[in-house]
C-alpha positions in Angstrom: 9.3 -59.6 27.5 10.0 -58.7 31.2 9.1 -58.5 34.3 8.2 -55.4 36.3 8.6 -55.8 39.5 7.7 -53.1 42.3 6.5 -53.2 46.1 3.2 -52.3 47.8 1.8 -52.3 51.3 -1.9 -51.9 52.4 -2.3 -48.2 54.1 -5.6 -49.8 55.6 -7.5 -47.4 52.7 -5.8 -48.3 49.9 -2.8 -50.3 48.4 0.0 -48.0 47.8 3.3 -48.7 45.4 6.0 -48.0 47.8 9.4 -49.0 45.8 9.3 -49.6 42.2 12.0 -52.1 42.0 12.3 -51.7 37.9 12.1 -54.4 35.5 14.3 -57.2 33.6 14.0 -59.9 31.1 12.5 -62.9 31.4 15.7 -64.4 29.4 17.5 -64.8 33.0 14.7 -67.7 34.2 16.9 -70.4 34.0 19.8 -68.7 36.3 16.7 -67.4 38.3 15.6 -71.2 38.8 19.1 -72.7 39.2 19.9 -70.1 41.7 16.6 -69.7 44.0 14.1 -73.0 42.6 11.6 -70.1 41.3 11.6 -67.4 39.0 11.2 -63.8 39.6 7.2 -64.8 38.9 6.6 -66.9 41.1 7.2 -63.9 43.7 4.5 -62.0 43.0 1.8 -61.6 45.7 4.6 -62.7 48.4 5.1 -60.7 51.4 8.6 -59.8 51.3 9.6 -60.7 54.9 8.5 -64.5 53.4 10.9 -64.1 50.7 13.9 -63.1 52.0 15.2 -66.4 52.9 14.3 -67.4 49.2 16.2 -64.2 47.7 19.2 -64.3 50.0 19.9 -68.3 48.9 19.7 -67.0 44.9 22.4 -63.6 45.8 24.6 -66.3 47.5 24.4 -68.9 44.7 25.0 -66.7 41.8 27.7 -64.4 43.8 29.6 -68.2 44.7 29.0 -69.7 41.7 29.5 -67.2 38.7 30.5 -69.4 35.8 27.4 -71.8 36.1 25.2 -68.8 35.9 27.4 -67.2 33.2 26.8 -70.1 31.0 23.4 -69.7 31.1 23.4 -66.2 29.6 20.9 -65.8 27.3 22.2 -66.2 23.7 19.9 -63.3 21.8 22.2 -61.4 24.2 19.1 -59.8 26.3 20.0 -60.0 30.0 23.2 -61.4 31.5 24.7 -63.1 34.6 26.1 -59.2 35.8 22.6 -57.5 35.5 20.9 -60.3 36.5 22.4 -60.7 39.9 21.8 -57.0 40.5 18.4 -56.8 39.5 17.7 -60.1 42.2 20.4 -58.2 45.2 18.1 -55.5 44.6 15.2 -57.0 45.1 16.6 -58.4 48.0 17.4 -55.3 49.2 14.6 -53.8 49.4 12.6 -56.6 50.3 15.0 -56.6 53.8 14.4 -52.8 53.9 10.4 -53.5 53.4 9.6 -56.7 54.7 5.8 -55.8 55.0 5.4 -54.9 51.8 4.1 -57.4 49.2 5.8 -57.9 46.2 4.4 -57.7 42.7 5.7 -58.8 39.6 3.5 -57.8 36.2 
C-alpha cells in the first residue's frame, strides 16, 4: 500500500489538483511518526500553510538524526530512510511554494 499524495486549491467553481506530489509506502509510518508525531495520513485535508511548521520539524529530525530513522527501515525492503526523507522535503516544498492549497493524501 501507499499513499498518494497531491495538492488542491478551491478556484471558487471547482476544486482543482494543482501539484501531484506522487506517492510512497506506507512502510515508512514509523520514521514518519518518530520524526513529525503523524503520518503522512494524518495530513490529508490540511491546508498547507498549517502544515508547514509540522513538515519542517520531520525534514530537520530525519536530516539530524539519520541512524535512528535508518534503523527503522522497513525490513520487506519497500521504502527506506533515503526516499523517505525526499518524499516528506518534497512535500514540504511544495507545501511552502502553495501554502493555500490543501493537501490530500488517498
Amino acid at each position: 500500500m501507499s499513499w498518494s499524495v497531491y495538492l488542491t486549491i478551491n478556484t471558487g467553481a471547482e476544486e482543482r489538483k494543482v501539484v501531484d506530489i506522487g506517492n510512497y509506502t506506507y512502510n515508512v509510518s514509523p520514521m514518519y511518526m518518530k520524526a513529525m508525531g503523524i503520518t503522512i495520513s494524518d495530513l490529508d485535508g490540511k491546508k498547507c500553510s498549517e502544515v508547514i511548521p509540522i513538515l519542517r520539524k520531520g525534514v530537520l529530525h530525519m536530516t539530524e538524526n539519520p541512524r535512528i530513522h535508518k534503523a527503522m527501515n522497513p525490513p520487506n525492503g519497500w521504502g527506506k530512510y533515503e526516499t523517505a526523507l525526499e518524499f516528506l522535503e518534497m512535500i514540504y516544498k511544495e507545501c511552502i511554494n502553495n501554502p493555500k492549497c490543501k493537501i490530500e493524501v488517498c
